[in-house]
N, CA, C and O atoms as a MOPAC input file, in Angstrom:
PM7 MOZYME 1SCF
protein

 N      6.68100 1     1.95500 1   -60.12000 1
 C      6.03200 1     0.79300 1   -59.57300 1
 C      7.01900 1     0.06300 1   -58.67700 1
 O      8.21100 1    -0.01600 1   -58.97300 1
 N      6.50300 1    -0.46500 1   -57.58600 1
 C      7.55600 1    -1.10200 1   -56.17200 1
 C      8.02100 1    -2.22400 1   -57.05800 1
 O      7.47400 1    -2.75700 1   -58.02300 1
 N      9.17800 1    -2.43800 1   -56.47300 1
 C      9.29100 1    -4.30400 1   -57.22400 1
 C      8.91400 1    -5.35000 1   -55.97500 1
 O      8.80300 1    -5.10900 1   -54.77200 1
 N      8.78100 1    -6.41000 1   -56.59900 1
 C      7.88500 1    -7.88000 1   -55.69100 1
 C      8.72800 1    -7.85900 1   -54.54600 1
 O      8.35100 1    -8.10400 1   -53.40000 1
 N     10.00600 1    -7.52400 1   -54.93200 1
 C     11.02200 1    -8.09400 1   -53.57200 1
 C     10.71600 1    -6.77800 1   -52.52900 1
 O     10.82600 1    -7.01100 1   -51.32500 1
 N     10.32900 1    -5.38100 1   -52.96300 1
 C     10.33300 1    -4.61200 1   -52.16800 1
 C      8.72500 1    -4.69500 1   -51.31600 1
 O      8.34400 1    -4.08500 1   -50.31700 1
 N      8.36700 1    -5.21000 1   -51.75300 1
 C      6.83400 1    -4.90300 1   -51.18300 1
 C      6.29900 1    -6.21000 1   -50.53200 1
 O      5.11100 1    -6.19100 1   -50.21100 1
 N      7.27700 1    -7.76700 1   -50.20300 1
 C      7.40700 1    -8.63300 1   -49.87600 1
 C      8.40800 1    -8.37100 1   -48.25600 1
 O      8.59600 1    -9.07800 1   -47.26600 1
 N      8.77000 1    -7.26400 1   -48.58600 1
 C     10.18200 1    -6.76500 1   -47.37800 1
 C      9.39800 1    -6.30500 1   -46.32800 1
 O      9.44500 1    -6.64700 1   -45.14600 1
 N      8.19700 1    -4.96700 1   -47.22800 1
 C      7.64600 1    -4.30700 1   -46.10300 1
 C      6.56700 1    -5.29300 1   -45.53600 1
 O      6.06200 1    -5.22400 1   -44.41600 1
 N      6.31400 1    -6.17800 1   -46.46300 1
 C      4.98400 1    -6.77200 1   -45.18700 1
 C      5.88900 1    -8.07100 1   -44.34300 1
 O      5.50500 1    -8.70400 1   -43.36000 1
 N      7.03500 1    -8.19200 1   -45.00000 1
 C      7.98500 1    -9.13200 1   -43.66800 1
 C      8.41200 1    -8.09600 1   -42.34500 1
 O      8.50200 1    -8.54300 1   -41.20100 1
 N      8.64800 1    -6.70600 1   -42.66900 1
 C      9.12700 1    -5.94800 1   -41.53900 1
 C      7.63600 1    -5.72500 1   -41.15500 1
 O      7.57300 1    -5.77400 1   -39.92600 1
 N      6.49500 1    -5.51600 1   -41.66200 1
 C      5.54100 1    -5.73300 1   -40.52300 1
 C      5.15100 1    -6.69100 1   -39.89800 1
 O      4.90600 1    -6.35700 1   -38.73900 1
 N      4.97200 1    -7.71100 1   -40.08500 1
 C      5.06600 1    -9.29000 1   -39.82800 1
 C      5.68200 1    -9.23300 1   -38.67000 1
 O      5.02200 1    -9.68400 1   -37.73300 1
 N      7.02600 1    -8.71300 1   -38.34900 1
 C      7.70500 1    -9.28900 1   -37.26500 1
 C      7.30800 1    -7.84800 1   -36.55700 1
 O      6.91900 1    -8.04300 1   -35.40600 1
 N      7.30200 1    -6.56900 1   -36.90700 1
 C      6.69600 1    -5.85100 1   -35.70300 1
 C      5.53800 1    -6.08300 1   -34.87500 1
 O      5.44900 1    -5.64900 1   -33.72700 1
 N      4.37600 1    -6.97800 1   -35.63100 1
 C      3.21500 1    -7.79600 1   -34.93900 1
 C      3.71500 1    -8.83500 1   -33.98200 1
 O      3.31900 1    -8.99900 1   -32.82800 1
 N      4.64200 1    -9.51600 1   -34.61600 1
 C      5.51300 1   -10.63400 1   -33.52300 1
 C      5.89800 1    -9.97200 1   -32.16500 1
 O      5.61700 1   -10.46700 1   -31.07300 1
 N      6.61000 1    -8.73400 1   -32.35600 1
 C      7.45000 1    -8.48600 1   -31.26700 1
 C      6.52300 1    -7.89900 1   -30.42000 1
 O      6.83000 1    -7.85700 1   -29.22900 1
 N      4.98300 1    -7.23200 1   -30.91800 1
 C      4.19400 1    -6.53100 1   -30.49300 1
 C      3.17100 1    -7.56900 1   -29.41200 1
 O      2.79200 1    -7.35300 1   -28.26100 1
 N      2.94300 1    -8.67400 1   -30.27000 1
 C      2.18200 1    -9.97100 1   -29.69300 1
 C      2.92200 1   -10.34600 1   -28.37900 1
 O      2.29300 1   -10.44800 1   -27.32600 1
 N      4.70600 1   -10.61900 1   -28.47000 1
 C      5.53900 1   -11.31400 1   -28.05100 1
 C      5.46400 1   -10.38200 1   -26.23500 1
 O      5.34300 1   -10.88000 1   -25.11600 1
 N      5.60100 1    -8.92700 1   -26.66000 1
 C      5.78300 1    -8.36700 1   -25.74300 1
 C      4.09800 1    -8.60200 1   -24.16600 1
 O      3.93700 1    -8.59500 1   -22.94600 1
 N      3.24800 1    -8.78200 1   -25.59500 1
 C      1.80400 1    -8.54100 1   -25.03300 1
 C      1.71900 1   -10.05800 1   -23.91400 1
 O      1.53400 1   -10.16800 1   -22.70200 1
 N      1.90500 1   -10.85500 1   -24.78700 1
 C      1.84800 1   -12.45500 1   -24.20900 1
 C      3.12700 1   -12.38000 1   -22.74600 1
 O      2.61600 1   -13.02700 1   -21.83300 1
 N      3.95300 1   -12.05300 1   -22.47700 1
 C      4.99200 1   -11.57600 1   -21.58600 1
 C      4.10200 1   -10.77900 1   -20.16500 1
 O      4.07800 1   -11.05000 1   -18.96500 1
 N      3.48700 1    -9.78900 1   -20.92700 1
 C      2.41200 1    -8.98900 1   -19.80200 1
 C      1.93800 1    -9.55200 1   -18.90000 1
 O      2.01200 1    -9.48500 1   -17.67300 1
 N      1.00000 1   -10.62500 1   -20.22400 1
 C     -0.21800 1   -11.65100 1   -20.08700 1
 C      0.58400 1   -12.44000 1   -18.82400 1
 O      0.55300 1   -12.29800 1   -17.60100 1
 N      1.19700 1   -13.19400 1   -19.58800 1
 C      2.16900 1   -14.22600 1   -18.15400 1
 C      2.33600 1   -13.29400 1   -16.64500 1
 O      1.95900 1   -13.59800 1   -15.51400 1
 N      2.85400 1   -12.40100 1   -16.99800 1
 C      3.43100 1   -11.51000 1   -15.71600 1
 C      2.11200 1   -11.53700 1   -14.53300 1
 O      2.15000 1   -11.86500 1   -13.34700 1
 N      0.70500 1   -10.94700 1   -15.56200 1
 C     -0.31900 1   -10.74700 1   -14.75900 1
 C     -1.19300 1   -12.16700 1   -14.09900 1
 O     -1.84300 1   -12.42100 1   -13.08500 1
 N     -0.91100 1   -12.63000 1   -14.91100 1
 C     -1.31900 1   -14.02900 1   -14.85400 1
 C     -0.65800 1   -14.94700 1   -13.61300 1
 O     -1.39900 1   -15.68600 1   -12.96400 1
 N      0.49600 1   -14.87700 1   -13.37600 1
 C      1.63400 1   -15.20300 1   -12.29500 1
 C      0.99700 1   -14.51200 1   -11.18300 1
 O      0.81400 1   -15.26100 1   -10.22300 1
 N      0.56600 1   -13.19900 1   -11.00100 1
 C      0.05500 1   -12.23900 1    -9.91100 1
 C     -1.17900 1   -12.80800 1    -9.96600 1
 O     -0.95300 1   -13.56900 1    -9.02500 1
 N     -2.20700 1   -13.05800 1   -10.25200 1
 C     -3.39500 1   -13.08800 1   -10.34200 1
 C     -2.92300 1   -14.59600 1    -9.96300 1
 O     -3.24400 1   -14.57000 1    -8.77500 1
 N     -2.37400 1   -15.90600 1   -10.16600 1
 C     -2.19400 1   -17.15900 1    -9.41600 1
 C     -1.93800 1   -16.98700 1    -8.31900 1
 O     -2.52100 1   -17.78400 1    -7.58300 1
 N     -1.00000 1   -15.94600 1    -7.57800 1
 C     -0.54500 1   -15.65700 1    -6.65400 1
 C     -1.81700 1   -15.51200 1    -5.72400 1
 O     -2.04200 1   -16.13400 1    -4.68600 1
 N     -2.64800 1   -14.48300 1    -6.37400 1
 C     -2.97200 1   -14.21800 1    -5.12000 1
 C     -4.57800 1   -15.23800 1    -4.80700 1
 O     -5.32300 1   -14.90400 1    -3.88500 1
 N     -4.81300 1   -16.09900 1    -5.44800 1
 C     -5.72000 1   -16.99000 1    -5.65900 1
 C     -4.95400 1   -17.84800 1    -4.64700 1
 O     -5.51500 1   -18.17200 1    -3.60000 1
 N     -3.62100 1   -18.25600 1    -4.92700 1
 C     -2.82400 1   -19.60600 1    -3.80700 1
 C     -3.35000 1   -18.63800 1    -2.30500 1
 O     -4.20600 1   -19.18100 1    -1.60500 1
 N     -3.02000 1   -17.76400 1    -2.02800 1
 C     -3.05800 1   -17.19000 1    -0.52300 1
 C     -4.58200 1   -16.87200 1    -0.31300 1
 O     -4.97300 1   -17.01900 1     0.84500 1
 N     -5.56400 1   -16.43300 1    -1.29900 1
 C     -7.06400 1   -17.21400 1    -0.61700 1
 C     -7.46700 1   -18.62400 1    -0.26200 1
 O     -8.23700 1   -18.98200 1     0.62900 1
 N     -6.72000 1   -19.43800 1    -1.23300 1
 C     -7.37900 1   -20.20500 1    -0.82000 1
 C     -6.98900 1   -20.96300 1     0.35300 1
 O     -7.77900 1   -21.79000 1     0.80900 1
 N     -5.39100 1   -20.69100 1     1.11600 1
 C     -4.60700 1   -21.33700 1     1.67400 1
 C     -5.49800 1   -20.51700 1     3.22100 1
 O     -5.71000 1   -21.16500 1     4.24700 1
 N     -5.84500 1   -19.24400 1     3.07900 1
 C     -6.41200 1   -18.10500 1     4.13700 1
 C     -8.06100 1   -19.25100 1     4.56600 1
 O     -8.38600 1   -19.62500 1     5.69300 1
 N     -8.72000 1   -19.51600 1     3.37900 1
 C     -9.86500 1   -20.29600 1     3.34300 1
 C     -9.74200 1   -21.66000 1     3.95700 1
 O    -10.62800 1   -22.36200 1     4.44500 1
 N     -8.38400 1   -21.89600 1     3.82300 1
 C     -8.47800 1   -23.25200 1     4.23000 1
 C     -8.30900 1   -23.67000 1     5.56200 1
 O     -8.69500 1   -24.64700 1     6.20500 1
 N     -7.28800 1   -22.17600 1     5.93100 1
 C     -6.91100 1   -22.24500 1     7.48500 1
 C     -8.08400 1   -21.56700 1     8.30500 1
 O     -8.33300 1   -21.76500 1     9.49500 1
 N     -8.74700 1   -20.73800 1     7.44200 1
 C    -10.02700 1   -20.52500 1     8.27000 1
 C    -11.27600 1   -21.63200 1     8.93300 1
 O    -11.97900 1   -21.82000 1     9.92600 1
 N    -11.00300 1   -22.08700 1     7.79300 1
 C    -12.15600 1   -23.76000 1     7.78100 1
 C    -11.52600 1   -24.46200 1     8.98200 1
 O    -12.22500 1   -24.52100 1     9.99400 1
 N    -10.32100 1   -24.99600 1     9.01600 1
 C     -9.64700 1   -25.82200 1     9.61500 1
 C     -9.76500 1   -25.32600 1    11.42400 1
 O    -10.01100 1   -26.10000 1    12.34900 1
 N     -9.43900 1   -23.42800 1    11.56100 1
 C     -9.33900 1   -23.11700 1    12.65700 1
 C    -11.01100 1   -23.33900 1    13.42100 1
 O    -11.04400 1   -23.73800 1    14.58600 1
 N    -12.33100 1   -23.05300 1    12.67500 1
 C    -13.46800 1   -23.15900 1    12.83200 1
 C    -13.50300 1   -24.18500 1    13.09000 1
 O    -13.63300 1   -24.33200 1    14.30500 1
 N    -13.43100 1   -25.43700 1    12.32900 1
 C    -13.65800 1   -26.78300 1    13.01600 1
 C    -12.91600 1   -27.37400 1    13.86000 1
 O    -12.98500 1   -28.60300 1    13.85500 1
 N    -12.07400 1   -26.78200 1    14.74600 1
 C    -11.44800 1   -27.12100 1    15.99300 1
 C    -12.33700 1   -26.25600 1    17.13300 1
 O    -12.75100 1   -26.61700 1    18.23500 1
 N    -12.42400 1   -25.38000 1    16.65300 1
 C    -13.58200 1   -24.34100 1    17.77900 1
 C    -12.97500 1   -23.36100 1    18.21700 1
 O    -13.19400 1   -22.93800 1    19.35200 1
 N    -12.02900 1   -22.77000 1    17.33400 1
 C    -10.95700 1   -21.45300 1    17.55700 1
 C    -12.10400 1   -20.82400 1    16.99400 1
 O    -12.54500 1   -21.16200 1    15.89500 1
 N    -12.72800 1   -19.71600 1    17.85500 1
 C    -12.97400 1   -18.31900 1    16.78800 1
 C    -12.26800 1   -17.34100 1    17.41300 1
 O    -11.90700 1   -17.21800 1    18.58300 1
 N    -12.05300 1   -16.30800 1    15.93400 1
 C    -10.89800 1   -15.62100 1    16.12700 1
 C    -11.90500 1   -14.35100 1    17.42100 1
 O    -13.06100 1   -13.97200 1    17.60900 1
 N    -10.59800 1   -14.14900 1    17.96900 1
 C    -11.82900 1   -12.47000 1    18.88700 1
 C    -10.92900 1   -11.14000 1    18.20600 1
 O     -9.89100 1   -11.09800 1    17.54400 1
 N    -11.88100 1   -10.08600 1    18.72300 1
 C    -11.96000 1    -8.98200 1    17.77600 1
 C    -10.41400 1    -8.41300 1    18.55900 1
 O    -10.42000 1    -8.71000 1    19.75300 1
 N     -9.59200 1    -7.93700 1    18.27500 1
 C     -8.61600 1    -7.33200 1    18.74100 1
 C     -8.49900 1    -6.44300 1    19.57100 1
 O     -9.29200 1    -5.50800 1    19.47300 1
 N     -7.53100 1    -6.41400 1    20.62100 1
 C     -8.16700 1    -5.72400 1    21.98800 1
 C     -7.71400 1    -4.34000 1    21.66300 1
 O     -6.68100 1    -4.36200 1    20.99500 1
 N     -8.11200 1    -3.27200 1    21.89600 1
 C     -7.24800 1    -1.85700 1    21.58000 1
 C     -7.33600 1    -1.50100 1    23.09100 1
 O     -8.11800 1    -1.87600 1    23.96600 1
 N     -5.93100 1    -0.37900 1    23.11300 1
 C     -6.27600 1    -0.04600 1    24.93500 1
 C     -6.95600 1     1.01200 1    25.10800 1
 O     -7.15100 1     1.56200 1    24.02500 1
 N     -7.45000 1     1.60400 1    26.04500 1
 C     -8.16500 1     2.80400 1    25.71400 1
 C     -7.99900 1     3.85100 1    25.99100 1
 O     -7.37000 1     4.07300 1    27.02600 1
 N     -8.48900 1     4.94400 1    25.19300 1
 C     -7.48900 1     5.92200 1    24.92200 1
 C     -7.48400 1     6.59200 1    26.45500 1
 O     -8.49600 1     6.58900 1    27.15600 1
 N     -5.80400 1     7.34800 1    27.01600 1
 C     -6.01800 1     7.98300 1    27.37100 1
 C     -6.18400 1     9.38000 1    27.55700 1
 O     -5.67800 1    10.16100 1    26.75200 1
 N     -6.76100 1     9.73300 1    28.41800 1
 C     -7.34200 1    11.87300 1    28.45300 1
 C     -6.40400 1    12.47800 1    28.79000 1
 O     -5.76900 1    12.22900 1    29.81400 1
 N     -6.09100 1    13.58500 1    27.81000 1
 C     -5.09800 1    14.06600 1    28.08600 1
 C     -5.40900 1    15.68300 1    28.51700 1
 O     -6.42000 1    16.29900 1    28.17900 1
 N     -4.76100 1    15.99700 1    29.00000 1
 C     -5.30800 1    17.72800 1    29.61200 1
 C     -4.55300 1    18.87300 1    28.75500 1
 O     -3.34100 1    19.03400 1    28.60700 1
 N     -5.28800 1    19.37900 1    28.40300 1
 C     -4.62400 1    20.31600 1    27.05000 1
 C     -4.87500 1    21.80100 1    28.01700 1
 O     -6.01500 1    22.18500 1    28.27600 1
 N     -3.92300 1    22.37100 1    28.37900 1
 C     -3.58000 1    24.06200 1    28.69700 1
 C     -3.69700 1    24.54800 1    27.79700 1
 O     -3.10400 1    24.11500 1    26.80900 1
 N     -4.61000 1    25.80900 1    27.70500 1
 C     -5.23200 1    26.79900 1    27.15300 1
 C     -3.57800 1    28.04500 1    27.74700 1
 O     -3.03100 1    28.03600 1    28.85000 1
 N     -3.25400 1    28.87400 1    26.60700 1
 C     -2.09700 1    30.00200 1    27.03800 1
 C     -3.00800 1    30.82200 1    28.04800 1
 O     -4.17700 1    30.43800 1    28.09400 1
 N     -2.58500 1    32.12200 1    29.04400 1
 C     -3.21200 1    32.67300 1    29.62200 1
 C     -3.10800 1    33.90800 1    28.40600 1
 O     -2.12400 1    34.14400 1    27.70600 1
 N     -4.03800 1    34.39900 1    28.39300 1
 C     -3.96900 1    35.77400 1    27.44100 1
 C     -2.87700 1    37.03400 1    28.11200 1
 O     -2.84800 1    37.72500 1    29.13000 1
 N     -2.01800 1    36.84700 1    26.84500 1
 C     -0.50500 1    38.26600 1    27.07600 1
 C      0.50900 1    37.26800 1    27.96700 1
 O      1.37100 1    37.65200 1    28.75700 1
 N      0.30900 1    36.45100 1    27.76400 1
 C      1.62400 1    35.46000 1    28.57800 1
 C      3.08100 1    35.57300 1    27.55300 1
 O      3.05300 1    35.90000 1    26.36700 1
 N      3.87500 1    35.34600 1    28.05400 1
 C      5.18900 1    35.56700 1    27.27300 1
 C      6.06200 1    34.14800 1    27.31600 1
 O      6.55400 1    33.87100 1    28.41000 1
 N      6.25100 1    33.39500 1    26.41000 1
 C      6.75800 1    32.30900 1    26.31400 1
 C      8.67300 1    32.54100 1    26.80100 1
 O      9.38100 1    33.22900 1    26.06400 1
 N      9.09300 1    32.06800 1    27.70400 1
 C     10.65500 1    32.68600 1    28.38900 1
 C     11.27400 1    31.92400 1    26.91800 1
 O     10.68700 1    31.09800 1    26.21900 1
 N     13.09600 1    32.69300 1    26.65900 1
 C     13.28400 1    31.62700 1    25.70600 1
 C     13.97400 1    30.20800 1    26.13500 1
 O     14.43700 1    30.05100 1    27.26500 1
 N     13.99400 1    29.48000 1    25.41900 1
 C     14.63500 1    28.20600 1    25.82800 1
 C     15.85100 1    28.37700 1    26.10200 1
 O     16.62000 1    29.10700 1    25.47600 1
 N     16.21300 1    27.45400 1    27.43300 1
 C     17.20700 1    27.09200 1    27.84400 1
 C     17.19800 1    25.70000 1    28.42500 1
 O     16.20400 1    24.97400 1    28.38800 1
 N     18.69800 1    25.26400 1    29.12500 1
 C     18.89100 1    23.41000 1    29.54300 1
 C     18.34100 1    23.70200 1    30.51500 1
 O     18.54500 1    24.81500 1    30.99900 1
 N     17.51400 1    22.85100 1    31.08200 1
 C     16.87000 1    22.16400 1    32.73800 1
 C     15.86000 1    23.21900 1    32.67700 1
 O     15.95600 1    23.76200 1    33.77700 1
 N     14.99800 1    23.78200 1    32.05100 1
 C     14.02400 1    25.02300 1    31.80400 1
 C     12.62200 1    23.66300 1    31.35900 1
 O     12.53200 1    22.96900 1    30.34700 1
 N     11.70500 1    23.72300 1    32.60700 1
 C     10.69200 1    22.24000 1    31.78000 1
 C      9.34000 1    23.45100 1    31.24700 1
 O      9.42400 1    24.57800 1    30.75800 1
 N      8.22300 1    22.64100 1    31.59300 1
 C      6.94800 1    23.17800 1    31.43000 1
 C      6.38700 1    24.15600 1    32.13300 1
 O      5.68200 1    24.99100 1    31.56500 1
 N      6.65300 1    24.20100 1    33.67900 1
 C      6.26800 1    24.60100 1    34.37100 1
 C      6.62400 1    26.25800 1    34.45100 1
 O      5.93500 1    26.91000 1    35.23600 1
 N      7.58700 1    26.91600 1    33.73600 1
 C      7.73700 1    28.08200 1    33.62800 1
 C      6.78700 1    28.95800 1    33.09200 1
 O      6.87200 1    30.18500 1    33.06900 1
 N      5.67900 1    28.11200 1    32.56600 1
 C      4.91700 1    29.04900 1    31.62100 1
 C      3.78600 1    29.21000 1    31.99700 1
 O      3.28000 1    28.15800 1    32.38700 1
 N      2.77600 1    30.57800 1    32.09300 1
 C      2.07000 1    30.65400 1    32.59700 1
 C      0.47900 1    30.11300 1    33.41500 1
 O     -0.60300 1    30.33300 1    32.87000 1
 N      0.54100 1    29.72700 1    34.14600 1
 C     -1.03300 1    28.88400 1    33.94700 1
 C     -2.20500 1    29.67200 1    33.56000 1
 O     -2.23800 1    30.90300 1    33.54700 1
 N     -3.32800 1    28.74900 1    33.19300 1
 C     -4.76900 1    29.24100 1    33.02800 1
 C     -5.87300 1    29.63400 1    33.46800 1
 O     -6.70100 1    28.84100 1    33.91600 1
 N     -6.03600 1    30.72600 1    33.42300 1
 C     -6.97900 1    31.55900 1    34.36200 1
 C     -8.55700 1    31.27400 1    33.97700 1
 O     -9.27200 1    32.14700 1    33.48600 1
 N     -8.90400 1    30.23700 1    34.20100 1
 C    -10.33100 1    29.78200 1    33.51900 1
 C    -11.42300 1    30.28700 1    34.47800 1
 O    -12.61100 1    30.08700 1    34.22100 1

């Protein structure tokens, strides 16, 4: 049969493995909690400067992209032989396309 002091030990060493288990969990909690404030401050700061830019009469415009340009892609001539590389040797060595 256990004695009182031994069976008082094991539910103190579980006791504090729940602590350290809680302790670690609540730590998480904060961590995620800190991220999740975070990113609530930068909506609402995004919301606010949106509001603010609207009621001056800024609307934003869509972003300009340039447009693409066409590029001319050479087809090899069939049985052409690529020369090997050498310095000052450009593009023009290689065969054109017999379309």
């Amino acid at each position: 049969m256990p004695s009182v002091m031994g069976l008082l030990e094991v539910r103190e060493t579980a006791a504090r493995v729940r602590v350290e288990e809680l302790r670690a969990e609540a730590d998480r909690v904060r961590a995620e909690l800190a991220e999740a404030e975070a990113v609530l401050e930068r909506r609402v700061v995004a919301l606010a400067e949106l509001t603010e830019a609207l009621a001056m009469g800024c609307v934003p415009e869509e972003a300009v992209r340039p447009a693409p340009v066409p590029t001319v892609v050479k087809e090899p001539a069939t049985g052409s032989v690529v020369p090997d590389w050498r310095e000052g040797v450009t593009a023009e060595v290689l065969a054109t396309c017999h379309s």
